[in-house]
C-alpha positions in Angstrom: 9.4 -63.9 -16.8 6.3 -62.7 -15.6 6.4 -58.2 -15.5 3.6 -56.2 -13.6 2.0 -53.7 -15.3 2.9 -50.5 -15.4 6.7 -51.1 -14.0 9.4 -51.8 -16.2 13.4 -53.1 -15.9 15.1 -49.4 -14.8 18.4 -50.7 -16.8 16.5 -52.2 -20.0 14.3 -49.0 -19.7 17.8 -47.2 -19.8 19.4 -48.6 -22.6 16.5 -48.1 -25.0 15.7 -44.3 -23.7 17.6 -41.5 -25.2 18.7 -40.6 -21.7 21.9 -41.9 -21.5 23.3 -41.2 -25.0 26.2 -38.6 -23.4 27.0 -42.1 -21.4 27.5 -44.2 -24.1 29.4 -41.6 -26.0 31.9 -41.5 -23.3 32.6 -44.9 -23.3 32.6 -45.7 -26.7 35.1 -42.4 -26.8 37.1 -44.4 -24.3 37.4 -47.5 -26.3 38.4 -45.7 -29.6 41.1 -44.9 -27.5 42.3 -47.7 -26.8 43.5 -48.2 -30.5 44.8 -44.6 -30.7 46.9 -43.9 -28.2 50.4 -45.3 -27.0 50.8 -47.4 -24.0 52.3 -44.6 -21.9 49.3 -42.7 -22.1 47.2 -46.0 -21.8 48.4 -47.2 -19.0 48.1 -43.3 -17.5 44.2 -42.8 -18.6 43.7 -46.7 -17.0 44.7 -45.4 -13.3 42.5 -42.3 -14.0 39.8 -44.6 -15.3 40.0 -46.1 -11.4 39.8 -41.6 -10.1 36.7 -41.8 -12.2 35.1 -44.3 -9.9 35.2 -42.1 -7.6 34.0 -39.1 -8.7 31.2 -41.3 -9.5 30.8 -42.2 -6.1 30.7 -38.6 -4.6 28.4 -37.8 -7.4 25.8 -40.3 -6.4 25.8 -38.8 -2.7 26.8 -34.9 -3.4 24.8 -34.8 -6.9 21.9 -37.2 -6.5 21.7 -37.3 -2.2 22.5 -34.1 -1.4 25.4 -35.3 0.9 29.0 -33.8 0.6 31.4 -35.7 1.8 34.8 -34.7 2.3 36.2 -37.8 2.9 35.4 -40.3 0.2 38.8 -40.6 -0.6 39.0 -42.3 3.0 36.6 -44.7 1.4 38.9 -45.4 -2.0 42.0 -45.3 0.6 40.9 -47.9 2.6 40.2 -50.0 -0.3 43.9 -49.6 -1.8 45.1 -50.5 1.6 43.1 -53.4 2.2 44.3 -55.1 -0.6 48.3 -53.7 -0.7 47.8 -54.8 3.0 46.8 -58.3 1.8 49.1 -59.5 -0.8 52.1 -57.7 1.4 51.4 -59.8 4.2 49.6 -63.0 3.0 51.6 -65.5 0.9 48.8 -67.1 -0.8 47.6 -67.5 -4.1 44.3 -66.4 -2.8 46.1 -62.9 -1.5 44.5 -61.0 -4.7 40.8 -62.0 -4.3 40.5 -62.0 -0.9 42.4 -58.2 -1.1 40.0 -57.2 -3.6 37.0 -58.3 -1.9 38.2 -56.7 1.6 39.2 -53.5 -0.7 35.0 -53.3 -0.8 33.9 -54.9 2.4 36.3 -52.4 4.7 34.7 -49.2 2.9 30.8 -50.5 2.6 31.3 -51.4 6.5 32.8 -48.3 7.5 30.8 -46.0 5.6 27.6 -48.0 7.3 28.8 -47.2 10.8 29.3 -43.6 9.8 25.8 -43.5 8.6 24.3 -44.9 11.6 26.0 -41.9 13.2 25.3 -39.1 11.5 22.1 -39.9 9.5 20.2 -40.7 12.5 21.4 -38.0 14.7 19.6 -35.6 12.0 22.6 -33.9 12.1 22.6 -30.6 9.1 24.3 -31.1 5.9 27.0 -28.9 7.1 27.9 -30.9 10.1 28.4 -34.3 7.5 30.4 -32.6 5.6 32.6 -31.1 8.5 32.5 -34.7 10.4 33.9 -36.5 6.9 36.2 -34.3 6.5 37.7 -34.9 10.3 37.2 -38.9 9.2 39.7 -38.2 6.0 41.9 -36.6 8.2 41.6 -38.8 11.2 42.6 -41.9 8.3 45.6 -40.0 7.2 47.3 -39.6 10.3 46.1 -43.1 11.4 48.2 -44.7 8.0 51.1 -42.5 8.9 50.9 -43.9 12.7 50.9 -47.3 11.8 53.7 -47.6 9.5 54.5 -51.2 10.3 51.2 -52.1 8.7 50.5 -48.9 5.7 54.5 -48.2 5.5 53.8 -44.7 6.9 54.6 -41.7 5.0 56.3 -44.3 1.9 53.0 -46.1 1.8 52.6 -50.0 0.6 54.7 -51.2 -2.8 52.3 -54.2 -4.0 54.4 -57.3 -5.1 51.5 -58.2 -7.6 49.9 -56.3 -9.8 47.7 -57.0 -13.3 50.0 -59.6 -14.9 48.4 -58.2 -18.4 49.5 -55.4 -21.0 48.9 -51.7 -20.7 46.2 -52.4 -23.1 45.0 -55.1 -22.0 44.4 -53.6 -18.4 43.4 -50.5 -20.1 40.2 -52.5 -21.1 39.3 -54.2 -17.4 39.2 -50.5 -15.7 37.0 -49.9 -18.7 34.5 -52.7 -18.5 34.6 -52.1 -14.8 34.1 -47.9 -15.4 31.4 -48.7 -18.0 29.4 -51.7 -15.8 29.7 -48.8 -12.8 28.4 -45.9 -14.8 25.4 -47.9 -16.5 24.4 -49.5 -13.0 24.9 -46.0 -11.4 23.0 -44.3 -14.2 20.0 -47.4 -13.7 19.8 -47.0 -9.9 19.3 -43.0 -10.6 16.4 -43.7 -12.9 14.7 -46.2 -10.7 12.0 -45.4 -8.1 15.0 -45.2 -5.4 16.5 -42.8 -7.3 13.5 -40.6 -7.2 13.1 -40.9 -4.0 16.7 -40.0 -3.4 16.4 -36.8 -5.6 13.8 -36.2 -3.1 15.5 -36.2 -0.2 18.2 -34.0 -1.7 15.3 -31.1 -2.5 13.5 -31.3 0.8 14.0 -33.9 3.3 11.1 -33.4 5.3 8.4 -33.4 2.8 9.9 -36.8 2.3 9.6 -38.1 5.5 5.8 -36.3 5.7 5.6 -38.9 2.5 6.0 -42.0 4.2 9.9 -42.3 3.6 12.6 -42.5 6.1 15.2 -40.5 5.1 18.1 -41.8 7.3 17.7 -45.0 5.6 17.5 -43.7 2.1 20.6 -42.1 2.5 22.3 -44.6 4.5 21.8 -47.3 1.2 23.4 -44.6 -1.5 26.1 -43.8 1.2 27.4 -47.3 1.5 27.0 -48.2 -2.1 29.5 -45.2 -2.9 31.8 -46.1 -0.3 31.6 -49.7 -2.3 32.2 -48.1 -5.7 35.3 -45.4 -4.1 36.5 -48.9 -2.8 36.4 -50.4 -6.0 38.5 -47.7 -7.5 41.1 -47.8 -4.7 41.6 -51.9 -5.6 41.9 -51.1 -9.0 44.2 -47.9 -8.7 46.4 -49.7 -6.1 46.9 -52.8 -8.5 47.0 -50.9 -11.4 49.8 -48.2 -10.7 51.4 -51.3 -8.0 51.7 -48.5 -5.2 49.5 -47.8 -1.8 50.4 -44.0 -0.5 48.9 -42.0 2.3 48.3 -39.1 -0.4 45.3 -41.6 -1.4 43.2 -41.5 1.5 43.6 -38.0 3.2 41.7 -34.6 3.0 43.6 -32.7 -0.1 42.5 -35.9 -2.2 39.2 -35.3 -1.4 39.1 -31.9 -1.9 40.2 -33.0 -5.7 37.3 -35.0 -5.6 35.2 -32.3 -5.0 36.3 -30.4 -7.6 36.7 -33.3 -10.6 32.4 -33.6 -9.4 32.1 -29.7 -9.6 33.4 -29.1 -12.2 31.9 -32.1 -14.2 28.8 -31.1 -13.3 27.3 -33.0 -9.9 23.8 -34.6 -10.3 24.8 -35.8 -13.6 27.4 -39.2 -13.4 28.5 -38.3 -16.8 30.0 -34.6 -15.8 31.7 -35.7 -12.8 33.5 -39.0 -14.6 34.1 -36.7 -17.4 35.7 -33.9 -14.8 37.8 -36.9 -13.4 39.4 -37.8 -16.4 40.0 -34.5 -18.2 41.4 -32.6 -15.2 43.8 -35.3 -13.8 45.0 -35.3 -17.8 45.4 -32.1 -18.3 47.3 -31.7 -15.1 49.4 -34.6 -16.3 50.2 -32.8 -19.4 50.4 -29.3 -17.8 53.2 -30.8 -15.5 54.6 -32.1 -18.4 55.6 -29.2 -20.3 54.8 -26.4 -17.5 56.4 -27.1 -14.3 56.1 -24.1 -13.1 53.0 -22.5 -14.3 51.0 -25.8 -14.8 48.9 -25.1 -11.4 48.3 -21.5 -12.1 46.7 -22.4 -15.2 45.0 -25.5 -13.9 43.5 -23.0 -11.2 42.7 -20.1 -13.1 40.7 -22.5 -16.0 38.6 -23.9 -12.7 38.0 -20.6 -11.5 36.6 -19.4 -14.9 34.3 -22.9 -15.0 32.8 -22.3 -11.8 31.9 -18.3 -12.5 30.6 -19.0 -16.2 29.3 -22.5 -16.1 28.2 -22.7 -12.3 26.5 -26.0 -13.6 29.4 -28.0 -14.8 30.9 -28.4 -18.1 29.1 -31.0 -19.1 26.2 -28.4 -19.3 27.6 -27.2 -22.4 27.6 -30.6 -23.6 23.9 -31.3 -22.4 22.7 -27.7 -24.1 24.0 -29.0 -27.7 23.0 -32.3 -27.7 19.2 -31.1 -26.1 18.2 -30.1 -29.9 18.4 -33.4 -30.9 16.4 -35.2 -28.1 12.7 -36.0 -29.1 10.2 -33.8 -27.7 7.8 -36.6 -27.5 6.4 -37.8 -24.0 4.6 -41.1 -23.6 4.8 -44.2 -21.3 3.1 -42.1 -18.7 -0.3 -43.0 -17.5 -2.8 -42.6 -14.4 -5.5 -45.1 -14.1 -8.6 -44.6 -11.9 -9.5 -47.1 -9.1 -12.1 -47.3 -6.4 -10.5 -46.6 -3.0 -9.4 -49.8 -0.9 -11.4 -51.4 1.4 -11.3 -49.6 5.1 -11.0 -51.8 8.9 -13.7 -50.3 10.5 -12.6 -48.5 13.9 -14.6 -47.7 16.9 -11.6 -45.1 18.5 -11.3 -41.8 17.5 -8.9 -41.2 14.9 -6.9 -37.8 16.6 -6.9 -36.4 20.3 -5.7 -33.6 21.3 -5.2 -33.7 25.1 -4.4 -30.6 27.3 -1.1 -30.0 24.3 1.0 -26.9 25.4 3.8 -25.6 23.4 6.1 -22.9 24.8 9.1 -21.4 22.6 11.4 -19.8 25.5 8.7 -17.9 27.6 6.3 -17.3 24.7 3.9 -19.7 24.9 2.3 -20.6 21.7 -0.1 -23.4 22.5 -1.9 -23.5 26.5 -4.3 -26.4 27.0 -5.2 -27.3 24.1 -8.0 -29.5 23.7 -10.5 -31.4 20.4 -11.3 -34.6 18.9 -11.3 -35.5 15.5 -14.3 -38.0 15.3 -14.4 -40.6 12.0 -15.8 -38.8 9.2 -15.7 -35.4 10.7 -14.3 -32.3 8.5 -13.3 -30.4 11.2 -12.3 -26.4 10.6 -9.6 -24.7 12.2 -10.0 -21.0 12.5 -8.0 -18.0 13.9 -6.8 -15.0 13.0 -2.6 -15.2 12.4 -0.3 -15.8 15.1 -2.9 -17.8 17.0 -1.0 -21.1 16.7 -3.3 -22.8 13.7 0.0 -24.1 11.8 2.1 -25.0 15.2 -0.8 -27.1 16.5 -0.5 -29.0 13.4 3.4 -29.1 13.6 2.6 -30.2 17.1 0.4 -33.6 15.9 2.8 -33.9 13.0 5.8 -34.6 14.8 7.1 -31.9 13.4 8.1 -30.0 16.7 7.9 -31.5 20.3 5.2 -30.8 22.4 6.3 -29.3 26.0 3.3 -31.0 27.8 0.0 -32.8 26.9 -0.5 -36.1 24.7 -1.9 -36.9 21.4 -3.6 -40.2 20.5 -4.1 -41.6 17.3 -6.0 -44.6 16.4 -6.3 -44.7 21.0 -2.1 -44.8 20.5 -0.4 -42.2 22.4 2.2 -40.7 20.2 5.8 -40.4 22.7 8.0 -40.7 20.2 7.2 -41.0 17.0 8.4 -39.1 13.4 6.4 -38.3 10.6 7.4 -41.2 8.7 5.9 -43.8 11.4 2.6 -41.3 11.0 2.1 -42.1 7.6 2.0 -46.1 8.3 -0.6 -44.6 11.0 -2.9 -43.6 8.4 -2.3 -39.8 8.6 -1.7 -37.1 5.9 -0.2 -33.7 6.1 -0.7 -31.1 3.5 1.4 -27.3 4.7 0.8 -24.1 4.3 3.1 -23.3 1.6 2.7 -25.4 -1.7 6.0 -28.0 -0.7 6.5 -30.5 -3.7 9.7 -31.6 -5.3 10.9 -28.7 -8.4 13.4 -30.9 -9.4 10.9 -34.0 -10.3 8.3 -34.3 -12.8 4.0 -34.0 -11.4 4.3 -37.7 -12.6 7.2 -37.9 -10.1 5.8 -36.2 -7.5 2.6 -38.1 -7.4 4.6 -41.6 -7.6 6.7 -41.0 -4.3 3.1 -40.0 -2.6 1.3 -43.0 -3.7 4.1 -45.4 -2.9 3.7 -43.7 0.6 7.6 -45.0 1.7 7.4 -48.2 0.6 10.2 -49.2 -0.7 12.7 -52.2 -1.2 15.3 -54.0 -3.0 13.3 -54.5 -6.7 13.4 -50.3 -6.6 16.9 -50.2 -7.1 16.7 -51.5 -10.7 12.9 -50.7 -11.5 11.0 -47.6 -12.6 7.3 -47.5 -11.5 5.6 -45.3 -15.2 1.8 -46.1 -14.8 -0.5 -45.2 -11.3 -3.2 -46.5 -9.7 -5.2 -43.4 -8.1 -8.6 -43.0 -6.9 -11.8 -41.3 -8.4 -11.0 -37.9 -6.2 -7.3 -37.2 -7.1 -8.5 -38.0 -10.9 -10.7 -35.3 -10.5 -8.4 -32.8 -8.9 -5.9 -33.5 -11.7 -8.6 -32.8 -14.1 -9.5 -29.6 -12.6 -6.0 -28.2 -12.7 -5.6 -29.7 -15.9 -2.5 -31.3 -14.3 -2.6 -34.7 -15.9 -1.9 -33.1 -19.3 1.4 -32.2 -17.4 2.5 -35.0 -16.2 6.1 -34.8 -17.8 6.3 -31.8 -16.8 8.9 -30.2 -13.9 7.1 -29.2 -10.5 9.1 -26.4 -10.6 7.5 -24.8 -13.9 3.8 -24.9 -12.2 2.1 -22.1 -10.9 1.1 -21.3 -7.3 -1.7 -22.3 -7.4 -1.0 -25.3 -9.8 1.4 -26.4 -7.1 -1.3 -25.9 -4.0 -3.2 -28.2 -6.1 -1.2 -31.0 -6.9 0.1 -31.1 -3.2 -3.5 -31.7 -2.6 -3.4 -34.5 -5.1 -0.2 -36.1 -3.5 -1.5 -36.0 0.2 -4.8 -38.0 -1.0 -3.1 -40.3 -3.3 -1.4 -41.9 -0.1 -5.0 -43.0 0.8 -5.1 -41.7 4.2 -7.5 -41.9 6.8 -6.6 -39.0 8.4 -5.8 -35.7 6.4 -4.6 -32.3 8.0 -4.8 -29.5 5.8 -3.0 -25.9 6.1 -4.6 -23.4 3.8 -5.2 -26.1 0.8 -7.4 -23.6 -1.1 -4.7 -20.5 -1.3 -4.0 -19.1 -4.2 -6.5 -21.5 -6.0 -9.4 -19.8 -8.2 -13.2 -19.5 -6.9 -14.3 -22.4 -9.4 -10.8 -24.1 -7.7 -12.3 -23.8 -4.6 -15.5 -25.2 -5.1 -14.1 -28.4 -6.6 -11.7 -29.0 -3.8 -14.7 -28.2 -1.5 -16.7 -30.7 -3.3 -14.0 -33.7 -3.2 -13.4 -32.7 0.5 -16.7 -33.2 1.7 -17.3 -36.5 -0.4 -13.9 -38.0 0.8 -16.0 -37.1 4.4 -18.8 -38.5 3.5 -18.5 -41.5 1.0 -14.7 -43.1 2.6 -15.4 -41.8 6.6 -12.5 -39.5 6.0 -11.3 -37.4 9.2 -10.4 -33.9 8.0 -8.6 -31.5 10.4 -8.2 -28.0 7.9 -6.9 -24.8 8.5 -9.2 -21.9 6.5 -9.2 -18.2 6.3 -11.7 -18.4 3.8 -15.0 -17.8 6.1 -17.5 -18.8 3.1 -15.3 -21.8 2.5 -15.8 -22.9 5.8 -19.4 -22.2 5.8 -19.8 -24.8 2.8 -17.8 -27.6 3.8 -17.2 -27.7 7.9 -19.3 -30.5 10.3 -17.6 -28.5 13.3 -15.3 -25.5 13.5 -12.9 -24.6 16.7 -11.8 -21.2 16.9 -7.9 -20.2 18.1 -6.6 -16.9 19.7 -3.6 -16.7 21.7 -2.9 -19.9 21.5 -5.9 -21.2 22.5 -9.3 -22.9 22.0 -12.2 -19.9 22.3 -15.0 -21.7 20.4 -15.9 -25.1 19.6 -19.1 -25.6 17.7 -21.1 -25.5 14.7 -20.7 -23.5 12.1 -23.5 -21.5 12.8 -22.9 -21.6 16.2 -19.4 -20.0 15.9 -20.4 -17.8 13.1 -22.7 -15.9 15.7 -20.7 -15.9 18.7 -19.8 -12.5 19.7 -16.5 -13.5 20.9 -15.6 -15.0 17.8 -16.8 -11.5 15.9 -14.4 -9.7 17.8 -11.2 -11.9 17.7 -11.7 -13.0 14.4 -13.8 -11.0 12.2 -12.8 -7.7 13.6 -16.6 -6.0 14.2 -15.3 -4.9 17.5 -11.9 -3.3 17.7 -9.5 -5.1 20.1 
């Protein structure tokens, strides 16, 4: 079967890395105790087998997205009571299958209705997890309400369960815990996965990418609602019980803590979490009764003071040593820019844009035009409105009168992600790339520019495509001998740099720039100068920048606008601006104010 270049199977790619060795240590623990242990303990390790499920699934949205839920137990809840539900009341031989299949269906379709509510009502983190944790209550009281359906406060005896040994069913939750934790472990390490580490880091660069967010997190939601959903069938048929201590808030909460103190943003540390807590409470209970929980709590305590990270940090910190410090299968390759539609509209216009903030008003009137192949300065001393302006045309804050056209398309209601597919480009004033992701990384979510579909789930891209310019801005920073490297280990200015390099690699046609050249070196200055001014004048580039740098200006501007107050004082040449008296005294200070 045909593969294109530079992108390889994520779950091949996987299996032959030394990425997920932890993961295949755990399970290949798991099976050794299969043949070690007696079937008491078996059949007790095969139901938390099912709790590990889902603290995978609250990993993948809490670790990977970002998202903490307090109510994923709902999700592995509903799928223990659509299949006790099933086989209780349907006298078929088809009762299991078609149970199990609901057990998944009811979770993935109500965890997709909660997304389309609170993803897309850009409601804060804090408010999803407040509004999941009313939904886990809400489905507790609801199974206690309807006790002729959930048998109330009792719950749901199943009539059928796994007609197989302790061993023997020991092994299914297995195969079904180790097919969940490679596919989870895969989807992490594809390009959706990057993009979902993304989105956990910093949501809006994200969206300034190309990438929208609501939907991103909407598909990792409702595949961890699947998985918890999975782990409620198997639980339910495993144990051959259905209570209403399986889908409320306190189960959650265990959740929470199995991920926590696992270690979240891992999928090993959480399952691992899972499995040794709900064991050691079992034992604990055991031989404790009555101090088993002051011990259990004051051992989680200590974990989350001295290893804030998880335990499986320890774990990650011993076997780091032996990982190969080698870094290959990364590669950039340069290409000439694609072919332009030639346009006879101006690319941005700024109409009469006003933006008040109470009764301050930072924008009045505002007024320019970005012409096709124009590098167009911004100026102004701070405080004039430089950076809301651009916020402003960004989408980034609503504009309280005026209109902006793009392409002759007035912009009413559209988000930075529909800007992107617009042609436009947005660098900010302070260095915003992703810490947690390699440059490599960081580049690969810009060039994709929010493309993405269903082959990313499962597939890594490792090689890029990027033009002559960005080659050369890597090269100055000496960024693509970094490649592997974390974002968050680059300097200031290395980071200005390569934020440069990511708004370019999307191939815009329209770039705005806030303060690229800060903290950049004089000879760091030039270059960018010299790539600006050729992306102007070889590709018809329309650059809108914001500069303090006076002589920077001077080198690379067609046409500068000056700011004050809010709003537009000069609009000329260079040297028209430069000698303008007015500009002197608002901006260069000859004449105290």
């Amino acid at each position: 079967m045909h593969r294109s270049r530079g992108v390889e199977s994520s779950f091949l790619r996987v299996l032959r890395s030394s990425t997920p060795r932890n993961q295949v240590v755990l399970v290949g623990i798991l099976v050794i105790l299969d043949f070690t242990l007696d079937a008491y303990y078996l059949e007790l390790l095969a139901g938390f087998l099912a709790l590990a499920l889902l603290a995978l699934s609250l990993d993948l949205i809490w670790g990977y997205s970002g998202i903490l839920s307090f109510g994923q137990a709902a999700f592995f809840g509903l799928g223990g009571y659509a299949v006790g539900i099933t086989v209780t009341r349907w006298n078929s031989p088809w009762a299991v299958l078609v149970g199990v299949a609901l057990g998944i269906v009811v979770p993935v379709m109500a965890a997709f209705i909660l997304a389309l509510f609170v993803f897309y009502s850009r409601v804060g983190a804090f408010f999803v997890a407040v509004i999941t944790l009313a939904i886990s209550a809400l489905a507790e009281q609801l199974v206690n309400e309807f006790s002729d359906f959930t048998g109330g406060f009792n719950g749901i005896i199943l009539p059928i369960g796994f007609p197989y040994s302790n061993q023997i069913v020991y092994l299914i939750l297995l195969g079904v815990f180790g097919v969940t934790l490679f596919a989870c472990t895969s989807l992490v390490s594809s390009d959706f996965g990057r993009a979902l580490i993304a989105v956990r880091d910093n949501e809006e660069r994200v969206r300034f990418l190309g990438y929208p967010s609501p939907i991103v997190k909407t598909v990792v939601f409702t595949l961890a609602a699947g998985i918890a959903g999975i782990g409620g069938v198997l639980y339910s048929l495993q144990t051959g019980l259905v209570s209403p201590s399986l889908i409320g808030f306190e189960f959650s909460t265990q959740a929470v803590i199995w991920v926590a103190v696992g270690g979240r943003g891992t999928l090993v540390g959480p399952a691992m979490g899972a499995l040794l807590i709900n064991m050691f409470q079992q034992v604990l209970s055991g031989s404790l009764q009555i101090y088993w929980q002051l011990i259990l709590g004051a051992a989680l305590i200590l974990v989350v003071l001295f290893v804030p990270d998880g335990l499986y940090a320890l774990l990650l910190r011993l076997t780091r040593r032996f990982e190969s410090a080698a870094r290959v299968g990364l590669a950039l390759r340069q290409v000439a820019p694609g072919q332009r539609v030639a346009e006879n509209r101006a690319p941005l216009e700024i109409r009469g844009v006003s933006k008040r903030f109470g009764s301050f008003n930072a924008l009045s009137d505002v007024s320019m035009t970005l012409s096709l192949g124009e590098l167009l300065c911004l100026i102004g001393p701070n405080g004039a409105g430089k950076s809301t302006l651009l916020d402003v045309v960004t989408a980034r804050t609503p504009l309280s009168s005026g209109q902006i056209a793009v392409w002759g398309g007035l912009l009413d209601s559209t988000t930075s992600d529909r800007l992107v597919r617009l042609g436009v480009a947005r660098k900010f004033q302070a260095a915003t790339i992703f810490d947690r992701l390699t440059v490599f990384d960081n580049l690969a979510l810009a060039k994709a520019a929010g493309k993405l579909s269903a082959r990313h789930l499962h597939r890594r891209t490792k090689s890029l495509d990027l033009s002559e310019h960005v080659i050369h801005l890597l090269e100055a920073g000496n960024l693509h001998e970094r490649l592997p490297d974390l974002g968050g280990n680059l300097g200031h200015g290395e980071k200005q740099l390569l934020e440069l390099c990511m708004v370019l690699a999307q191939e815009p046609r329209v770039v705005l720039l806030d303060e690229p050249t800060a903290g950049l070196t004089l000879e760091e200055r030039g270059r960018i100068g010299q790539v600006l001014r050729s992306l102007v004048l070889e590709q018809e580039i329309s650059l809108l920048l914001i500069e303090h740098d006076l002589e920077f200006v001077r080198g690379v501007a067609d046409r500068v606008v000056v700011l004050d107050y809010g709003r537009v004082v000069a609009d000329g040449s260079v040297a028209d601006v430069a000698s303008s008296q007015l500009v002197r005294e608002i901006y260069l200070g000859e004449v105290e104010r």
